[in-house]
C-alpha positions as a printed NumPy array, in Angstrom:
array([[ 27.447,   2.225, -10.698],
       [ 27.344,  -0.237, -13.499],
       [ 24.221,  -2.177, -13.76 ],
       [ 23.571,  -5.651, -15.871],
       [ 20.166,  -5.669, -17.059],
       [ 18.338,  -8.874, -17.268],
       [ 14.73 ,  -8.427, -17.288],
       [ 13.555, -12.115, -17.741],
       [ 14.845, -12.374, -14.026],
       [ 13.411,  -8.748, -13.467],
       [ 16.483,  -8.101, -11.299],
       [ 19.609,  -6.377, -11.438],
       [ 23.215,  -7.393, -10.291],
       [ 24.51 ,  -4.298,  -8.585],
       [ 28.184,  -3.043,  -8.88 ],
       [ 30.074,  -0.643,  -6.646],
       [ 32.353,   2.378,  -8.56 ],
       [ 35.31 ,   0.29 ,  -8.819],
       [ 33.105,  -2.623, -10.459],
       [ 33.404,  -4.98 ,  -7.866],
       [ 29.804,  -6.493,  -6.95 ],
       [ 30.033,  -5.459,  -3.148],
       [ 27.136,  -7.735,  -1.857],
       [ 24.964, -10.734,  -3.086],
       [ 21.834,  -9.096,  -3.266],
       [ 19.337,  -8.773,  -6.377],
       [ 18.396,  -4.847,  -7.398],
       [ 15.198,  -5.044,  -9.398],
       [ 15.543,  -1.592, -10.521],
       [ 17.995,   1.227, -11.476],
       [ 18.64 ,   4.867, -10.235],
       [ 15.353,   7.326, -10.865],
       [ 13.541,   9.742,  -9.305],
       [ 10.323,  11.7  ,  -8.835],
       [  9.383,  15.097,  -8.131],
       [  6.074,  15.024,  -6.699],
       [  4.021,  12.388,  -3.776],
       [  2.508,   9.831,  -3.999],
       [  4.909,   9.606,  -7.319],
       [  3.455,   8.049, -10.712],
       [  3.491,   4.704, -11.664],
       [  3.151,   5.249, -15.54 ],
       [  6.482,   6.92 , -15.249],
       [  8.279,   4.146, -13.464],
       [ 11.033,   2.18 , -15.29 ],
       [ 10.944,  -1.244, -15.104],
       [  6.86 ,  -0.603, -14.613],
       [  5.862,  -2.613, -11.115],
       [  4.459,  -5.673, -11.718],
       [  0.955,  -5.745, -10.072],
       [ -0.711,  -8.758, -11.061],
       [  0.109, -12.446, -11.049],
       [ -1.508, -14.197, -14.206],
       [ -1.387, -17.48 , -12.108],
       [ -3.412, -15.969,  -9.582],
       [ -7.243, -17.427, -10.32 ],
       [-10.067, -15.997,  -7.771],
       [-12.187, -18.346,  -5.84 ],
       [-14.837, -16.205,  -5.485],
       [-13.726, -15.341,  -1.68 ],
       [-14.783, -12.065,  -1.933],
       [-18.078, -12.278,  -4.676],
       [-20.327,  -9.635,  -4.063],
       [-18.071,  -7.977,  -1.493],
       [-17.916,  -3.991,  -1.788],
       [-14.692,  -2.609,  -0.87 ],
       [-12.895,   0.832,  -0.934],
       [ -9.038,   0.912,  -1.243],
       [ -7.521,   4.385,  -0.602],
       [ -4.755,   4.941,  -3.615],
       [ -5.844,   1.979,  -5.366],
       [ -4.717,   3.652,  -8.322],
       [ -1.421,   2.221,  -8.238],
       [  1.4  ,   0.259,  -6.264],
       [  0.341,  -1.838,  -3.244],
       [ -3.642,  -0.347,  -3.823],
       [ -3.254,  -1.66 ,  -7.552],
       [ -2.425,  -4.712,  -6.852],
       [ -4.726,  -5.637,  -3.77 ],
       [ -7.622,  -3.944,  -6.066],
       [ -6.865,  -6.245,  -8.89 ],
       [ -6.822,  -9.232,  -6.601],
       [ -9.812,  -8.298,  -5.224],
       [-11.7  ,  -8.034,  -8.545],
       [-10.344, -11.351,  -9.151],
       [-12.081, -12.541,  -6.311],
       [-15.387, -11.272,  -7.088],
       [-15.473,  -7.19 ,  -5.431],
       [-16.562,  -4.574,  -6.611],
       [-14.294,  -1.514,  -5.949],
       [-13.827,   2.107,  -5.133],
       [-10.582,   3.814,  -5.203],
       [-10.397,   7.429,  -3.933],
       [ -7.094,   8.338,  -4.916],
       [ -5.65 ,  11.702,  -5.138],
       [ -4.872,  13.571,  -8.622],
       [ -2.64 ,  10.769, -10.469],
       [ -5.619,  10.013, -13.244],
       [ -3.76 ,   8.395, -15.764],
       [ -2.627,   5.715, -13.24 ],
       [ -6.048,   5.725, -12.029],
       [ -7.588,   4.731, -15.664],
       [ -5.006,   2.319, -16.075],
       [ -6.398,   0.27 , -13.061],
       [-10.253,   1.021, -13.879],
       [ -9.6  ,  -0.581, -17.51 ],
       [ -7.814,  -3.034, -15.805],
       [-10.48 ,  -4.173, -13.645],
       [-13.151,  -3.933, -15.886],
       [-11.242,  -5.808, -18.458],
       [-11.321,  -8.733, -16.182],
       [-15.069,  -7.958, -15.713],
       [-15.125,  -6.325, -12.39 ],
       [-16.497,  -3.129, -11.139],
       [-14.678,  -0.196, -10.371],
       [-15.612,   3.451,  -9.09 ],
       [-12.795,   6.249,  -9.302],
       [-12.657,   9.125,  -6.427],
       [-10.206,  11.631,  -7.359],
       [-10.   ,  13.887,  -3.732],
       [ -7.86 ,  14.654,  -0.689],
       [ -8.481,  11.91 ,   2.168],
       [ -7.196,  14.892,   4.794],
       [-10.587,  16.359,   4.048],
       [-12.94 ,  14.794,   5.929],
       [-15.563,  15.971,   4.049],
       [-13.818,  14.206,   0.159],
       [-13.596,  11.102,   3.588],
       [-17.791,  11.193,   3.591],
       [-18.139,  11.493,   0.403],
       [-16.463,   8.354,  -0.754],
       [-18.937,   6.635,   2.052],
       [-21.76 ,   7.921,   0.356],
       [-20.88 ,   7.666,  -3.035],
       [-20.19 ,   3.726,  -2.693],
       [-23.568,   3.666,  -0.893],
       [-24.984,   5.012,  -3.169],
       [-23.538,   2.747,  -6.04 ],
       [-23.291,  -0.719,  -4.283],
       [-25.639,  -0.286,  -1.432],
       [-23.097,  -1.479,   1.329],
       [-19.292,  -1.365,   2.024],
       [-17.611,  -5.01 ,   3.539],
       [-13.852,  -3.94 ,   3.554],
       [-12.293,  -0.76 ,   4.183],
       [ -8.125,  -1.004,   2.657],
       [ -6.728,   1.988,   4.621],
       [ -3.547,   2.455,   1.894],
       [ -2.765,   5.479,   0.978],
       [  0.029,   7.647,   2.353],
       [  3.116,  10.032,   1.628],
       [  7.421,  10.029,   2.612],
       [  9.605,  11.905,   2.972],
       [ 13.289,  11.556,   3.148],
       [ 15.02 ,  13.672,   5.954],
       [ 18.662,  13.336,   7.188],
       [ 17.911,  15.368,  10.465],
       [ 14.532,  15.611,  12.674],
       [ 15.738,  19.407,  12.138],
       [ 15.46 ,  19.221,   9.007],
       [ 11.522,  18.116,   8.771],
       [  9.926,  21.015,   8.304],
       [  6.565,  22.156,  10.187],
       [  4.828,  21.847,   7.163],
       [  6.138,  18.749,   5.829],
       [  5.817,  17.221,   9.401],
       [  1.632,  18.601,   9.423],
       [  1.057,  17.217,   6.017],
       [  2.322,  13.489,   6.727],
       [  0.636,  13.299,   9.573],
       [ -2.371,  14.439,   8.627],
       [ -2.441,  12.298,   4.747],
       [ -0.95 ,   8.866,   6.447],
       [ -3.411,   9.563,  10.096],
       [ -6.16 ,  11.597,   9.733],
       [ -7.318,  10.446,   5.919],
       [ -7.506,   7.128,   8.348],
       [ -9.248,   7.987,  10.912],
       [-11.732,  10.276,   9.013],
       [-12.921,   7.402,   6.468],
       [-12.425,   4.705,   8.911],
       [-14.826,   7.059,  11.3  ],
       [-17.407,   7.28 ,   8.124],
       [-17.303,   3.558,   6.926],
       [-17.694,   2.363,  10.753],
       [-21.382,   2.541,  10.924],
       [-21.837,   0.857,   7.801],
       [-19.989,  -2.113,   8.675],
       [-21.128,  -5.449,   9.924],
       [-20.336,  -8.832,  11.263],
       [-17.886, -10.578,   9.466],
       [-16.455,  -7.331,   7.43 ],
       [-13.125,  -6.289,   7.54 ],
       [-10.619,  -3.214,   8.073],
       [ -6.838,  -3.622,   6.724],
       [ -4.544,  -0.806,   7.404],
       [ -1.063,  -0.32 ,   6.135],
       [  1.975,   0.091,   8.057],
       [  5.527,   0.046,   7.535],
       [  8.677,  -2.41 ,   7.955],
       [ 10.142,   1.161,   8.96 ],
       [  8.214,   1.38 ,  11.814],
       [  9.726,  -1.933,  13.488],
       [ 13.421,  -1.028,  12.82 ],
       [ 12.839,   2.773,  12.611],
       [ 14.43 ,   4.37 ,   9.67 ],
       [ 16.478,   7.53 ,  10.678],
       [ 15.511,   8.94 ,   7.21 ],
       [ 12.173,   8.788,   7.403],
       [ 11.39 ,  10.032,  10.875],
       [  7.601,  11.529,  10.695],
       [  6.65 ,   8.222,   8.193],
       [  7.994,   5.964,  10.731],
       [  6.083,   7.498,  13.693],
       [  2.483,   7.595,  11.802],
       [  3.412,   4.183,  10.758],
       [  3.546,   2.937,  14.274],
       [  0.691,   4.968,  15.181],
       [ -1.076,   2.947,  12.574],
       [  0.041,   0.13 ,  14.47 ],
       [ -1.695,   1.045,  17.627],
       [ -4.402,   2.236,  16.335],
       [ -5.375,  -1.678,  14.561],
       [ -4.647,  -3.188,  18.282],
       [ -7.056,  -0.763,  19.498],
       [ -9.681,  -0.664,  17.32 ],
       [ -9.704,  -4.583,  16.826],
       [-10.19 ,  -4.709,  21.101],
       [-13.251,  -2.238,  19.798],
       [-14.652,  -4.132,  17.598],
       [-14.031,  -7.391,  18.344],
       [-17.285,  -8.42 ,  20.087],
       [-19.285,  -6.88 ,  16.608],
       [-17.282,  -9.638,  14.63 ],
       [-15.238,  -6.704,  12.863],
       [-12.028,  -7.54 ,  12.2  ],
       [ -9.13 ,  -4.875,  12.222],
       [ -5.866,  -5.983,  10.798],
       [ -2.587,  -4.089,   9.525],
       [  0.193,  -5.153,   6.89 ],
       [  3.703,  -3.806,   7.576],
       [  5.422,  -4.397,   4.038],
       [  8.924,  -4.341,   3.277],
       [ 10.602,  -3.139,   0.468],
       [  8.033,  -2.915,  -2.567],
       [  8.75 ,  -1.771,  -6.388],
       [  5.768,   1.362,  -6.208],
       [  5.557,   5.04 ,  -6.932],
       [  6.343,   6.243,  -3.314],
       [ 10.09 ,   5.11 ,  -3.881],
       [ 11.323,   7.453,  -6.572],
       [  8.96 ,  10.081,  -5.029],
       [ 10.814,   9.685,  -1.743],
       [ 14.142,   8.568,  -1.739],
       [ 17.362,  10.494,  -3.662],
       [ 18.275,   8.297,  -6.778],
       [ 20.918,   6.712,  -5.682],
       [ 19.443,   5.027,  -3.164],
       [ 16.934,   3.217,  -4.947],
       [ 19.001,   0.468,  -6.253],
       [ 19.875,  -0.808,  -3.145],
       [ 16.059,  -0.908,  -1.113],
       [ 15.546,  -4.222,  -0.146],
       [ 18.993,  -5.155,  -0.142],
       [ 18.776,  -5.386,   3.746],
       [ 15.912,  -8.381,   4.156],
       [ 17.441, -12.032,   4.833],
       [ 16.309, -12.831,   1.177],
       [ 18.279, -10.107,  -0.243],
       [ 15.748,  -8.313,  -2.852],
       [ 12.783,  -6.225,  -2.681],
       [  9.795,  -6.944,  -4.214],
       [  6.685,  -6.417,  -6.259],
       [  3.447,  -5.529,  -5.544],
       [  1.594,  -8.375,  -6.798],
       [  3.57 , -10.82 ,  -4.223],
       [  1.662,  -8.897,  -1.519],
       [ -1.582,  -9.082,  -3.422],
       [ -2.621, -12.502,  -1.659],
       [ -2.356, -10.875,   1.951],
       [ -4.896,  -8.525,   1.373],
       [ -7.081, -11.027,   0.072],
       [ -6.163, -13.168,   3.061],
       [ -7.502, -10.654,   5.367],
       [-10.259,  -9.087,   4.041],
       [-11.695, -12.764,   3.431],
       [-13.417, -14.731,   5.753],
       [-10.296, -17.323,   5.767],
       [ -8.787, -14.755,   8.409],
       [-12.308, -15.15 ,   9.977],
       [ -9.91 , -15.693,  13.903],
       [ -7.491, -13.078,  12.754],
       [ -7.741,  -9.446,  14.303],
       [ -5.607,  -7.024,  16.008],
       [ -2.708,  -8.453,  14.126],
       [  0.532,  -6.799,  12.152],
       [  1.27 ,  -9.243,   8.921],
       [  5.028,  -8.254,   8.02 ],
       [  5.608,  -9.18 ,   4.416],
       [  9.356,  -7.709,   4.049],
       [ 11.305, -10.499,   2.942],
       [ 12.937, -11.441,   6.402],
       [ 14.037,  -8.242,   7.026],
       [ 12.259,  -7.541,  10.481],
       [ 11.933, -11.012,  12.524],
       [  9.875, -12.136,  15.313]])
């Protein structure tokens, strides 16, 4: 593979091995990899791009307390930075990546936000409690629970999944959920809001990522459900299926040679980076989604339709 680097257009042209370009689509980044999950956005090459400078807050979310589970980087970054942009003040329970985590608490406080870091396991649901009480105890309420952290695995076979692996996605992408979603719930009120994140996997159903795609679509019943729930108590429960997005979970996931071509299969022919999703979140955790609940917002470039 032969790649033409341009980073003023942050994309890449992408070449098969006879150096033909096989298909008009734009490859943001070249082949890497990561060892470990959630992966490590300090050691990502290009480094995702998580915040639009032409982005100016309103004040749509000004005094607002929220928590946003692996807000330390990727997707979480970026909606934390928006939010803080809008006026939030944030906690991030993330799991053990601390230098990505310090990156985004600097961040935030250099654009003179507030920001509480929770390094812990969200499949405990005691750590789950803990965050609750912790941004009681600093901010005295909690307005919007971000429901964003989460693991993949690739897997050619269903055979090949182990027990363990199967077990541990589950219980990261659907219990860490449902235990801090369980322990905010009392604490929420009319007019607050619940975002969850699901997949563009879980609407075409990747054959690689089998046990991702089926907590993913869990996800997705549980935000019809719970919005029915709540509806009546002026809670609103949404979910955000993304598409392909530039963030540690790709080169933690995927083989290397893969990652050049993600995105390549959405009508607009790219992926994407996290700061392009950054508006959604602040769309629904704001009260200009105030009629919105119960619904799946698919961000993925055209790749899923309808």
């Amino acid at each position: 593979m032969d790649y033409d680097y341009k980073f003023g257009n942050t994309y890449y042209n992408y070449y098969d091995n006879i150096g033909v370009q096989s298909k008009e689509y734009k490859i943001m980044v070249p082949e890497q990899s990561q060892a470990k999950q959630p992966g490590l956005e300090y050691l990502m090459y290009p480094s995702p791009i998580f915040d639009n400078p032409n982005y100016i807050g309103t004040g749509k979310l000004k005094d607002k307390v929220a928590i946003i589970t692996g807000g330390d980087s990727g997707l979480g970054r970026a909606a934390a930075i928006a939010f803080a942009k809008e006026g939030a003040k944030l906690v991030i329970p993330y799991y053990d990546e601390h230098i990505d985590a310090k990156a985004t608490k600097d961040y935030i406080e250099k654009l003179g936000g507030e920001c509480v870091l929770l390094a812990g396991d969200i499949k405990d649901k005691n750590f789950c409690q803990k965050i609750v009480e912790t941004t009681l105890n600093t901010f005295g309420k909690i307005n919007i629970l971000v429901n964003n952290a989460g693991v993949q695995y690739q897997q050619d076979k269903l055979e090949d999944i182990s027990d363990e692996q199967f077990d541990h996605t589950m219980k990261v992408n659907i219990y860490g959920m449902f235990y801090l979603t369980k322990a905010v719930l009392p604490h929420l009120h009319a007019g607050d809001s619940i975002i969850n994140l699901s997949s563009v996997t879980t609407f075409y159903g990747d054959p690689q990522l089998i046990d991702y795609v089926t907590t993913k679509g869990a996800i997705v019943g549980f935000t019809r459900a719970l919005a029915r729930n709540l509806a009546l108590k002026n809670i609103r429960v949404n979910a955000i299926a993304p598409g392909f997005f530039w963030t540690p979970l790709q080169p933690a996931c995927w083989v290397k040679e893969k990652i050049p071509s993600l995105g390549a299969n959405a009508a607009m022919a790219r992926g994407a980076m996290p700061y392009e999703l950054a508006p959604t979140f602040v769309f629904l955790a704001s009260d200009d989604s105030s009629y919105v609940t119960g619904q799946v917002l698919h961000n993925n470039g055209g790749e899923i339709m309808g």
